[in-house]
VOGU-325070 format. One line per field, with one value per residue (C-alpha): residue number from 0; residue in three letters; chain; x, y, z. Coordinates in nm, 3 decimals, m for minus. Each point is the difference from the previous one (the first is absolute). Layout:
seq (NUM  ...)
type (ALA  ...)
mol (A  ...)
x (X  ...)
y (Y  ...)
z (Z  ...)
This chain:
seq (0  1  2  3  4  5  6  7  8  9  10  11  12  13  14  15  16  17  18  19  20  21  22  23  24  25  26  27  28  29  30  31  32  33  34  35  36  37  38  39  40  41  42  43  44  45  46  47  48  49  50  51  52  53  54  55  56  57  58  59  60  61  62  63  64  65  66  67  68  69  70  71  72  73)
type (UNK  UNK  UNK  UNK  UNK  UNK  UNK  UNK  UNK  UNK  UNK  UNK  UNK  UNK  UNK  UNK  UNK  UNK  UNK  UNK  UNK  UNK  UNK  UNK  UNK  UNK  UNK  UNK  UNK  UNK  UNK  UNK  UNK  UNK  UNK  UNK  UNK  UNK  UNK  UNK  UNK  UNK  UNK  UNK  UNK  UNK  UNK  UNK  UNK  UNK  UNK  UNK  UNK  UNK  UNK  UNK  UNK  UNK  UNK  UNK  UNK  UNK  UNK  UNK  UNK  UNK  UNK  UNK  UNK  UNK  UNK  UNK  UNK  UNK)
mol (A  A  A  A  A  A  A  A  A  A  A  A  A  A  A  A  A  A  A  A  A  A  A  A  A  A  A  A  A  A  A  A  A  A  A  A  A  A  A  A  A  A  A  A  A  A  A  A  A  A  A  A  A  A  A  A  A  A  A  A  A  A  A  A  A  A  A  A  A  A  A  A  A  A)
x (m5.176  m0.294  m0.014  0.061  m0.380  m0.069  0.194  m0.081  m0.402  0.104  0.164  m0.279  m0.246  0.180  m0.011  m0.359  m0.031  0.248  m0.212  m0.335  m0.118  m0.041  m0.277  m0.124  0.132  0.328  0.037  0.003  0.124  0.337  m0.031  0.049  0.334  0.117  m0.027  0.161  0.267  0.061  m0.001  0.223  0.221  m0.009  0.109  0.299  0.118  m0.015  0.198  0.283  m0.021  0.015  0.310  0.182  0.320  0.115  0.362  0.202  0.352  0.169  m0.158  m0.285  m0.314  m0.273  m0.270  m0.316  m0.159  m0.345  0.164  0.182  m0.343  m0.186  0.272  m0.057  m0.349  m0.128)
y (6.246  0.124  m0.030  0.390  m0.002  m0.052  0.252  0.268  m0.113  0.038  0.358  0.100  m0.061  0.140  0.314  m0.020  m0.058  0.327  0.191  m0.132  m0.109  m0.409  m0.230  m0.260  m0.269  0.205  m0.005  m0.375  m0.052  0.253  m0.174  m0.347  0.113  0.144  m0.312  m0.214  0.261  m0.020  m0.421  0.058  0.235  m0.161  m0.376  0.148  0.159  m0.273  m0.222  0.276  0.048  m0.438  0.002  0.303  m0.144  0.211  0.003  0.182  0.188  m0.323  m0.182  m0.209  m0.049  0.192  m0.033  0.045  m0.353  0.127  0.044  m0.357  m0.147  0.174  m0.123  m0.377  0.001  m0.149)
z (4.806  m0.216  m0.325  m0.200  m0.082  0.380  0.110  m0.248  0.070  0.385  m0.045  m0.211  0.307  0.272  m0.229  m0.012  0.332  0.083  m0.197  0.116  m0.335  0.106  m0.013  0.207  m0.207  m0.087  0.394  0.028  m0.331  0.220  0.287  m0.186  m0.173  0.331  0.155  m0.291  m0.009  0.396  m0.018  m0.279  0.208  0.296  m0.175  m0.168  0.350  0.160  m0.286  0.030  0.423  m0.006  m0.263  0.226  0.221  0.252  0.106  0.239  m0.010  0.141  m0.270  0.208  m0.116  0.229  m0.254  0.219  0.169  m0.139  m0.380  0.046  0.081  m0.307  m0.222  0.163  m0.023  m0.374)
């Protein structure tokens, strides 16, 4: 994730931006740390969606082929 500076830079933005007090280079400056927060986001889900094992009442594993084939891909 982003750092706490990040993040409290990022929240400080989209405040501006709510408020419509944002400059041009605030607004990319934003759009940056959105996108560095998403990556962020999006890496970490996938880590936790490739170490998830599904298994069923009877005790089989029906882990999803498409989750099986993340996990196998390095």
């Amino acid at each position: 994730m982003l750092d706490d500076q990040k993040l409290l830079r990022l929240n400080q933005l989209a405040k501006l931006k709510r408020e419509d007090k944002i400059s041009k280079t605030e607004l990319k400056e934003l759009t940056g740390l959105r996108e560095e927060y998403l990556s962020n986001f999006r890496n970490s889900f996938k880590n936790q969606i490739k170490n998830t094992k599904v298994i069923d009442p009877e005790g089989k594993d029906v882990t999803p082929d498409k989750v099986k084939a993340l996990r196998n891909k390095k």
